[in-house]
N, C-alpha and C positions, 0 to 999 in steps of 0.2 A: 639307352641313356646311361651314364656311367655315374654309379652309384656316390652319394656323396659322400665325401670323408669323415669319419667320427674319429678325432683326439680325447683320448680318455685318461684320468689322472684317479688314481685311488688307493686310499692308505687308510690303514685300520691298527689301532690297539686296544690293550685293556687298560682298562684304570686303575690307579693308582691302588695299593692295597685295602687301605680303610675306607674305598668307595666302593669295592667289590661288597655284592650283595644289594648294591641300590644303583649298581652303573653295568649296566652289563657290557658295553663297550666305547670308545667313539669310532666314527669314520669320517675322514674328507675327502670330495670330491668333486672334479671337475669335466665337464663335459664338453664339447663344442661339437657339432654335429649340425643336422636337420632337425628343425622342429618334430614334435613328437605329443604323444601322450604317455604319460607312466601310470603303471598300476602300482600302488603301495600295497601289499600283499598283508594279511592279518600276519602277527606274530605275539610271541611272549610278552614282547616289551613296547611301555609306551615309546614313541618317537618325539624327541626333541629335536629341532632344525633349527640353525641358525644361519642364514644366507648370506655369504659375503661378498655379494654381489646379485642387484634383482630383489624377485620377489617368489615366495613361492605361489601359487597359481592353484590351489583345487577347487578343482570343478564337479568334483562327485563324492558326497562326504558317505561315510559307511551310513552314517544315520540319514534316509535320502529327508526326514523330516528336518537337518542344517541345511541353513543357504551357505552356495559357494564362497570363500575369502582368498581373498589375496593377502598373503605376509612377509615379511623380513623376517621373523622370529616366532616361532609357533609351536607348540605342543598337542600331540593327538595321542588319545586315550586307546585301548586296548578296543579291537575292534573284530567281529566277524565277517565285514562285506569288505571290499576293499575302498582304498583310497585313490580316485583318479584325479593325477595330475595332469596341466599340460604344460608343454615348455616350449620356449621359443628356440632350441637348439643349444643354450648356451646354460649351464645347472652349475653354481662354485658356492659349497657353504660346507659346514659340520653337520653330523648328526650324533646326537645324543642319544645311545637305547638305555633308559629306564625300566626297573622294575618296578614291577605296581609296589612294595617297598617305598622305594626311592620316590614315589611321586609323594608321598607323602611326607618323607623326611626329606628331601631338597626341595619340594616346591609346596607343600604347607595344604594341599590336599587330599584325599582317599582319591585311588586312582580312579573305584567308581563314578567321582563325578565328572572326569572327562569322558567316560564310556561314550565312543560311535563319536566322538565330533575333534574337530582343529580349531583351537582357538589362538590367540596374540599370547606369547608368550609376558607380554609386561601387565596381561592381565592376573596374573601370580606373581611376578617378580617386580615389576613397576619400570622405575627408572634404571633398575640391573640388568635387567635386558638389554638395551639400548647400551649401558655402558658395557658387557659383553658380548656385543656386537661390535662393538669398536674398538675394542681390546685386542676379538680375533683376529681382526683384520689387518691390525696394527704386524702382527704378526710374522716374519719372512717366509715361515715354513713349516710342512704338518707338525716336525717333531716340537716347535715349540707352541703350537697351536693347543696338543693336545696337554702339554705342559701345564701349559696355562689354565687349562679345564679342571685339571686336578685341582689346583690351586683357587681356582674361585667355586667348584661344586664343593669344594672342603670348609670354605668358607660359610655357602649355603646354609651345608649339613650344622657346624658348627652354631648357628643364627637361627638355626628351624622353627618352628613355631608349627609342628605336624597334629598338637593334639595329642587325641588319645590314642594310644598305638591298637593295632588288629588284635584278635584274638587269638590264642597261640593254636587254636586249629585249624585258621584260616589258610594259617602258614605249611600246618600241617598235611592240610589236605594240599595246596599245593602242590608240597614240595612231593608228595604221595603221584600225584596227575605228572608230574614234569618226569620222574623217576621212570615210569611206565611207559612213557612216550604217548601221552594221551591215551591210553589200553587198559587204566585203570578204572573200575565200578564205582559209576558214584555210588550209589547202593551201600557198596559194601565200606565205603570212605564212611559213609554217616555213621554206619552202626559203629566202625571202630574206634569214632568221638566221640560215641554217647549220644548223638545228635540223630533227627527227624532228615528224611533225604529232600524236606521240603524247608526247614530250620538251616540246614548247609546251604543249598540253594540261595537262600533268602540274603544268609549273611554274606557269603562269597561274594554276589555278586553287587550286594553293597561296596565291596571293602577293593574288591579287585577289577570290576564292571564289567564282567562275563559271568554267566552262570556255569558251574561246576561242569557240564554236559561240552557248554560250547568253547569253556576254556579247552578241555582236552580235545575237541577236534582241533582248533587253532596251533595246540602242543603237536599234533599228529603232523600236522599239514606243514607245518614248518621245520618238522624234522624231514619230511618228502622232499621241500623246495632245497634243504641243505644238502641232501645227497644229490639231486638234479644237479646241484652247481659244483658237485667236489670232482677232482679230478678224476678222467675217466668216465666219467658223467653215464653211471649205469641207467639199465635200460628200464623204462618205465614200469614196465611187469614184476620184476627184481626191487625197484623201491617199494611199489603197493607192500607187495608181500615182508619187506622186510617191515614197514612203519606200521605193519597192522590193517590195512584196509583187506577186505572181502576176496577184491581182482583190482584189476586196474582199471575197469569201469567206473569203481568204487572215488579211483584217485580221480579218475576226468572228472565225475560230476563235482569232486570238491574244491576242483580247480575251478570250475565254472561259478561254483555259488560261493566260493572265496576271494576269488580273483577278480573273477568276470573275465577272465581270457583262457586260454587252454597253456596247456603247460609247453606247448610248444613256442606260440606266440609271447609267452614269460622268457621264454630263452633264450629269444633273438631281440630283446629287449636292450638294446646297447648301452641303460641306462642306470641297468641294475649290473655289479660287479661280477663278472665270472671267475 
């Protein structure tokens, strides 16, 4: 049987400067292909989706206690299991990656309270949603697409209403786990805040909705999945070792209870960018 055709369309930037720090990038894309399933893989940053055409479709939310939604515009919290979608063959929208930062100062919560789930984007934004969905679409093309993102995420920021900001060791210790490549001690994080490793714990995964432990596997694993996809695509023994796992046994199982597929089956995923 002769395999069907997949047309692929995909463009990425950074944001504008004074969004850097709560935008980590966008990307748009399109797909047409064979129906499918996608695995949304954990990472650093929440995901905002904005569909411009369709709907999005999860059917397996990291938290398995959410039931599945269908959306036009959705935002999902910081997550350790994955995200399964399915699609009908055809995927055309934006995606937003947020910092847990940024959820807070452009959409008016701590990122902890989206922890493990997708909800309706116009349940934080309201009627902005829908009018930035209509905007993008308006649109001719990614560069003024992503244009246009600066311009109303600036807007956002501008209008915030985030609250009381984190604690500056919240950020600390972040920025402390991201530096290391997920290889840093929480242990040794707490004592060097003055803080209980049960006290960091607590607040972290208040303010960021990972615990300090399972943010840095998620830092690990995502630094793994970036070398998987860069060019040259070294060999799986070579990434364990270099992102810090044990062997590369170490990396399959984390593919397995990260992912829920092998990192092989992540690879010939035609739906994720190579």
């Amino acid at each position: 049987m002769a395999r069907a055709e997949i047309v692929s369309e995909y463009a990425a930037v950074r944001p504008a400067p004074g969004l850097r720090g709560l935008v980590g990038g966008y990307s748009g894309y399109r797909l047409d292909g064979p129906p499918g399933r996608h695995h949304g893989l954990p990472s650093p940053y929440l995901t905002m989706v904005v569909c411009l055409s369709g709907e999005l479709d999860v059917i397996g939310m990291p938290d398995p206690a959410r039931r599945p939604v269908r959306l036009a515009a959705a935002v999902g919290g910081l997550h350790d299991a994955p995200v399964v979608m399915a699609h009908d063959g055809r995927q055309y929208g934006v995606q937003i990656d947020l910092t847990w930062q940024g959820a807070r100062a452009l959409l008016g919560v701590p990122a902890g309270e989206l922890a493990g789930d997708v909800i309706d984007l116009s349940a934080l934004l309201g009627r902005r949603a829908g009018e930035l969905a209509d905007r993008l679409a308006a649109e001719p093309d990614w560069h003024g697409r992503f244009h246009l993102l600066d311009e109303l995420l600036a807007g956002l920021l501008a209008g915030s209403r985030g609250g009381r900001a984190e604690r500056p060791e919240i950020a600390t210790a972040w920025a402390a786990l991201r530096a290391s490549g997920g290889n840093a001690r929480v242990g040794e994080l707490a004592r060097e805040l003055g803080w209980s490793r049960r006290h960091l714990t607590e607040r972290f995964r208040r303010e960021v909705g990972l615990t300090p432990k399972a943010a840095a596997r998620v830092l690990r694993f995502h630094r793994a999945c970036r070398m998987l996809r860069s060019p040259g695509r070294p060999p799986l023994a070579r990434v364990a070792a270099d992102c810090g796992y044990f062997d590369q046994a170490h990396l399959a199982r984390d593919f397995r209870d990260l992912a829920g597929i092998t990192a092989t089956e992540w690879l010939a995923d035609p739906s994720v960018p190579g």
